[in-house]
C-alpha positions in Angstrom: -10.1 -30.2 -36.5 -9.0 -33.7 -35.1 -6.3 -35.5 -36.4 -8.6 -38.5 -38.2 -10.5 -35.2 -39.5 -7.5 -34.0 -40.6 -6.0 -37.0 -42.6 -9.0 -37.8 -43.9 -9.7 -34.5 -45.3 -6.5 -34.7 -47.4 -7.7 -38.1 -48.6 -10.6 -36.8 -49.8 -12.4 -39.7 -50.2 -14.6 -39.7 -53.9 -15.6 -41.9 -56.4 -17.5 -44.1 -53.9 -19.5 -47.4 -54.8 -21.9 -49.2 -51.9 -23.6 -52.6 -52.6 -25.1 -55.2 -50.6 -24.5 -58.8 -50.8 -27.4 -61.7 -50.4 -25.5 -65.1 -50.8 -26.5 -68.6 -50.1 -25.2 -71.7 -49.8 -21.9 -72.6 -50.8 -20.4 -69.3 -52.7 -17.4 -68.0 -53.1 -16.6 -64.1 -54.8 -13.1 -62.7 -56.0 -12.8 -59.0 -56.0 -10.3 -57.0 -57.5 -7.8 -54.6 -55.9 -8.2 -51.4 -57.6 -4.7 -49.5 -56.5 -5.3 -46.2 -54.2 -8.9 -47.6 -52.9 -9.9 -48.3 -49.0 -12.6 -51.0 -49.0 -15.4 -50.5 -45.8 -17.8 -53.6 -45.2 -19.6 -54.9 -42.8 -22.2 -58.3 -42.2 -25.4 -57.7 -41.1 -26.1 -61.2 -40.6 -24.8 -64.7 -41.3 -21.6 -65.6 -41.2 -18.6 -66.2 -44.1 -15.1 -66.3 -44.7 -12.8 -63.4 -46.1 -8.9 -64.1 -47.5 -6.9 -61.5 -48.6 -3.8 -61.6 -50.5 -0.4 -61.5 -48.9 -2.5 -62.6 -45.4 -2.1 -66.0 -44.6 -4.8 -67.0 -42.7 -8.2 -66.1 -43.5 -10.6 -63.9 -41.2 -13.9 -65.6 -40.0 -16.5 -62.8 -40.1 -19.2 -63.0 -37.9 -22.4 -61.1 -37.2 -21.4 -57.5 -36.8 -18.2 -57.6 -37.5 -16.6 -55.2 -39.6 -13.8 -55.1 -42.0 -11.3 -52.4 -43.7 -9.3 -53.3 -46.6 -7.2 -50.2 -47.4 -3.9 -51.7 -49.4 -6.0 -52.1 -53.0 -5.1 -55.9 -52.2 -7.0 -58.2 -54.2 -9.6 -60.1 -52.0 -12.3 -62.9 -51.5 -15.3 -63.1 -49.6 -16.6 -67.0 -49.6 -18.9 -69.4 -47.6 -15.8 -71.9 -47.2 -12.5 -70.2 -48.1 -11.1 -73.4 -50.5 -13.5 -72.4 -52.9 -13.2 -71.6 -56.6 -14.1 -68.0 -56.6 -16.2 -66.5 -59.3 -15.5 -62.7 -60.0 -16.8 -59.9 -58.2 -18.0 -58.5 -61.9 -19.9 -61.3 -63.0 -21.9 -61.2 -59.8 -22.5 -57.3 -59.3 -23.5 -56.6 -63.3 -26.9 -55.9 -62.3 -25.9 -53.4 -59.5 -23.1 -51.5 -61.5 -25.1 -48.0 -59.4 -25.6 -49.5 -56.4 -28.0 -52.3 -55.0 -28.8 -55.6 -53.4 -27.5 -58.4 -55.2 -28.7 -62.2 -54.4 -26.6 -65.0 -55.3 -26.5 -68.4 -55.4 -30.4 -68.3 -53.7 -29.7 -65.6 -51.3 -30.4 -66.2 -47.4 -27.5 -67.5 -45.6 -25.5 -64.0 -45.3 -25.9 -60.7 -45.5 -23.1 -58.2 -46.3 -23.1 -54.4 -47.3 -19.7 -52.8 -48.6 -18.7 -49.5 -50.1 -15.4 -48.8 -51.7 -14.0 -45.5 -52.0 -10.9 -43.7 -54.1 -8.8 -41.9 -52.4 -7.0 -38.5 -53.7 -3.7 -40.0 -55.8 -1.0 -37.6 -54.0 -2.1 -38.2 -50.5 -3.6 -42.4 -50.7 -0.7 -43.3 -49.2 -0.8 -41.3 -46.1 -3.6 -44.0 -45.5 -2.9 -46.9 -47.7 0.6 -47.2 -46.7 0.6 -46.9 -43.1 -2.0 -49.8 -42.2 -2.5 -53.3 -42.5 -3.7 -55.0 -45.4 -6.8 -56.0 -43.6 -8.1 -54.4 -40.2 -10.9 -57.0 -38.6 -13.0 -55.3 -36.3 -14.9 -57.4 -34.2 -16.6 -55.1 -31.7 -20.5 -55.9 -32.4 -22.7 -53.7 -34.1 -25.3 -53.0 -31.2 -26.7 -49.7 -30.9 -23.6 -47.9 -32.0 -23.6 -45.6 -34.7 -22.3 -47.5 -37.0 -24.5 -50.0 -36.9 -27.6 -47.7 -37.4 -25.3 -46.5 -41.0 -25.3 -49.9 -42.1 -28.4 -50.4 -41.6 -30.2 -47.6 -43.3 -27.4 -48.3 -46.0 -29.2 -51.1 -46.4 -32.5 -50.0 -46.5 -31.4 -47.6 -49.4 -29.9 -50.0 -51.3 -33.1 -52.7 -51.1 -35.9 -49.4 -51.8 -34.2 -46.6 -53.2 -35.9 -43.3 -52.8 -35.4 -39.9 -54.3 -32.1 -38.2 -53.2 -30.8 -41.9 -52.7 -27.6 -41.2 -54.3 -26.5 -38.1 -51.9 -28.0 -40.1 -48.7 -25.9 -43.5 -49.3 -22.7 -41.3 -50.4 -22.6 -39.7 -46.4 -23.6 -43.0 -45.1 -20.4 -44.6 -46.8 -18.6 -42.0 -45.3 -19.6 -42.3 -42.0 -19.6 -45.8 -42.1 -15.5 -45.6 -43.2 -15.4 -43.0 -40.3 -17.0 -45.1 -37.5 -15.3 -47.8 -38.4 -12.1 -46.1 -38.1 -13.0 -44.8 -34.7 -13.3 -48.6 -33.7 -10.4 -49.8 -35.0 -8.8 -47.6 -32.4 -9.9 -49.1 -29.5 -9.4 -52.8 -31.4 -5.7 -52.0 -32.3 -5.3 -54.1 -35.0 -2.4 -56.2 -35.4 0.5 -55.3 -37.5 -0.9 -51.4 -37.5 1.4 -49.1 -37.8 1.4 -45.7 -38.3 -1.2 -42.8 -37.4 -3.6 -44.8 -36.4 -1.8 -47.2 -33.9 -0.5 -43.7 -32.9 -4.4 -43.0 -32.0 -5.0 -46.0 -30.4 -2.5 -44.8 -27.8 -4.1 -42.6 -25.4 -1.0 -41.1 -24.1 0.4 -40.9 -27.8 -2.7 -39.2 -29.0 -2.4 -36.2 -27.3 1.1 -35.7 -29.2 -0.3 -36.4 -32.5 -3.1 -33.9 -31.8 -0.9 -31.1 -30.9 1.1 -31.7 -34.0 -2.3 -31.4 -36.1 -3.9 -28.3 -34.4 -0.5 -26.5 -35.1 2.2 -27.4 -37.3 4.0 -24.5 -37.9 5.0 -24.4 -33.9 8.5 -24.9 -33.5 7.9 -28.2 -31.5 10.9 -30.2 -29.5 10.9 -33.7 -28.8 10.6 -32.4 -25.3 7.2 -30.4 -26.4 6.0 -33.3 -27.7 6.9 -35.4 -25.1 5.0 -33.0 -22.2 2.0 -33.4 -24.5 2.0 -37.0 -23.9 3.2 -36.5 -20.3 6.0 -38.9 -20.6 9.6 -38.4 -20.5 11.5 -37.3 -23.4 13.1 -41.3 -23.6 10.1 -43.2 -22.9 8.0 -41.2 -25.2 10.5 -41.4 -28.0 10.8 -45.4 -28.2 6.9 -45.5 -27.6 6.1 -43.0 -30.6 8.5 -44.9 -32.8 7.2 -48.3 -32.2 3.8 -47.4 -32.7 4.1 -44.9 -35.7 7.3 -46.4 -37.2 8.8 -42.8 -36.8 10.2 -40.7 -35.1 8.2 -38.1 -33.2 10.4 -35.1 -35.3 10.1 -37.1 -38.7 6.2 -37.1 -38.1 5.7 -33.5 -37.7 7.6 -33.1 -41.0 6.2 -35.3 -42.6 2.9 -34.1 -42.1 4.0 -30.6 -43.0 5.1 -31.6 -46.4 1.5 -33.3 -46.5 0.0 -30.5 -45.6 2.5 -28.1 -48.3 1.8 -30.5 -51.6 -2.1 -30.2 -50.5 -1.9 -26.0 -50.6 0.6 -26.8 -53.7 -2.0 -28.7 -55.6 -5.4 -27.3 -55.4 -3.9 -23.5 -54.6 -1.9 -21.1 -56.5 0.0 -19.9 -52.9 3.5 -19.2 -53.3 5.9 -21.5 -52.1 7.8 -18.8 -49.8 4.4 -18.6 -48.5 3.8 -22.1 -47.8 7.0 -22.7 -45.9 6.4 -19.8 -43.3 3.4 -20.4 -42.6 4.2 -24.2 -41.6 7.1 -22.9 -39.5 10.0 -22.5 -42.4 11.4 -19.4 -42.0 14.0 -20.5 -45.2 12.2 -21.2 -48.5 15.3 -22.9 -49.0 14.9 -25.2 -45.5 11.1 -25.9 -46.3 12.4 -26.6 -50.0 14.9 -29.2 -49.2 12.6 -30.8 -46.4 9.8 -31.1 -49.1 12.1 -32.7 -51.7 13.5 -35.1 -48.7 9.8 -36.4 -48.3 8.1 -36.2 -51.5 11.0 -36.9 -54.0 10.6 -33.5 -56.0 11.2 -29.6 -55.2 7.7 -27.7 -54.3 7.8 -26.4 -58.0 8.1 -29.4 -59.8 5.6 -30.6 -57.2 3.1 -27.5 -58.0 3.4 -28.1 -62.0 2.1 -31.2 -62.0 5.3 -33.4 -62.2 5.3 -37.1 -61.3 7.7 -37.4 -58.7 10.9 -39.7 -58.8 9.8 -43.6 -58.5 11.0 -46.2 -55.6 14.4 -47.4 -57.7 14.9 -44.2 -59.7 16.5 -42.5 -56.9 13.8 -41.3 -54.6 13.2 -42.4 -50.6 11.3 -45.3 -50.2 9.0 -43.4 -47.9 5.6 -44.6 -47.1 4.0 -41.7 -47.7 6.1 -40.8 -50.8 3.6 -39.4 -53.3 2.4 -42.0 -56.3 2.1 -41.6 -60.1 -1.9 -40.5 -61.0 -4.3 -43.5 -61.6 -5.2 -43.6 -65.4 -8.8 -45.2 -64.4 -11.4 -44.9 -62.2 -11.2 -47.0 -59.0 
């Protein structure tokens, strides 16, 4: 499996919602930002404005552009940005499951959206490690994202039987295609896995890590996988992931460890070999490093330690459980 097929997995993205947008004139729509949530939109046609919080300028959004919103940052989509906004709930009552909505007379842009929840323990593998907004501005001609939109759309206006189970793939290819493009845009202010991806030569690193974890990889491994010199690929990696190459890999492991630990009942000696631990006791304190708890107290269900209360502030520390849906 790839490495976007990888992370993604662990996100299991569920608890999805798609709606289309037909707004006219001058409009202006505030929408929460439900925590642990990656928002996926893009406009079919028209254009309008889109501000989100903590970014200071707002993000012009043209035919077939595309947008991902994956901090749970609350946000506004608006004919001119300066605009009182009226909220999201108010406007989308009538399409609670899913729909079309027209507002304000409909006709001047065209926008269809689906917003997922992400698995609590591993959001912020995702959430984390990208900016608050990623603007993609590659057009939608042809591409395959272009054709989900589209027949997203066409489910949404005429539903059919089985409409439910066809618009929940076509929001998850449309979050996957969009991803995919967002590599070759390289967002600014990325960070993380996927600016790693956007780097060809840094790709093939990140890849090798994924297909085998437990390997006992050395910076010079690594670095070969690349094909760059142990130096050079060590300043690149870090500059683009915000990590070391060595921190990465266990990193991922422990990822990979409080996934088994949470939907299996594998022992934890287990779990450590076979990610390359050959000390329970290693892969233990390696685990409790990253995630702020042992493997056991992770496996029983415990919350681990807050930012403040004595954990790391790691991005991809694991968060308290939402209390309500996304």
């Amino acid at each position: 499996m790839d490495t976007l097929s990888d992370i993604l997995s662990l996100l299991r993205p569920l608890d999805y919602m798609s709606a289309g947008l037909d707004a006219g004139g001058r409009w202006s729509v505030g929408f929460p930002g439900p925590p642990h949530t990656i928002k996926c939109g893009a406009v079919v046609s028209g254009r309008c404005w889109l501000s989100v919080d903590g970014v200071p300028e707002a993000a012009r959004l043209e035919p077939g552009h595309c947008f991902l919103l994956p901090g749970g940052r609350p946000f506004r989509l608006a004919s001119d940005p300066v605009l009182p906004p009226v909220a999201a709930g108010n406007v989308f009552a009538s399409a609670r499951r899913g729909g079309v909505v027209t507002w304000n007379g409909g006709g001047d842009v065209l926008l269809v959206s689906s917003r997922f929840a992400l698995a609590q323990d591993q959001a912020p593998v995702l959430l984390g490690l990208l900016p608050p907004l990623v603007h993609i501005r590659a057009p939608l001609s042809g591409d395959p994202l272009r054709r989900s939109v589209e027949q997203m759309m066409a489910e949404l206006r005429e539903p059919q039987p089985g409409g439910a189970l066809v618009l929940r793939h076509l929001a998850h290819m449309m979050l996957v295609q969009a991803l995919r493009l967002s590599l070759n845009e390289e967002p600014e202010g990325a960070a993380g896995w996927l600016a790693g991806l956007a780097d060809k030569r840094l790709r093939g690193a990140i890849n090798a890590v994924h297909e085998d974890p437990a390997r006992r990889w050395t910076l010079r491994d690594l670095a070969g996988e690349a094909g760059m010199s142990r130096s050079a690929f060590a300043l690149a990696f870090r500059s683009a992931v915000g990590t070391a190459p060595m921190e990465y890999l266990t990193r991922w492991r422990m990822r990979l460890a409080a996934d088994r630990l949470a939907r299996t009942q594998d022992p934890v000696s287990g779990i450590a070999l076979s990610l390359g631990y050959e000390s329970e006791s290693a892969f233990g304190t390696a685990f409790k490093r990253v995630m702020g708890v042992s493997p056991r107290q992770y496996g029983r269900g415990r919350l681990p330690v807050l930012p403040g209360d004595g954990a790391p502030l790691d991005p991809l520390q694991k968060s308290p459980l939402l209390s309500e849906r996304a």
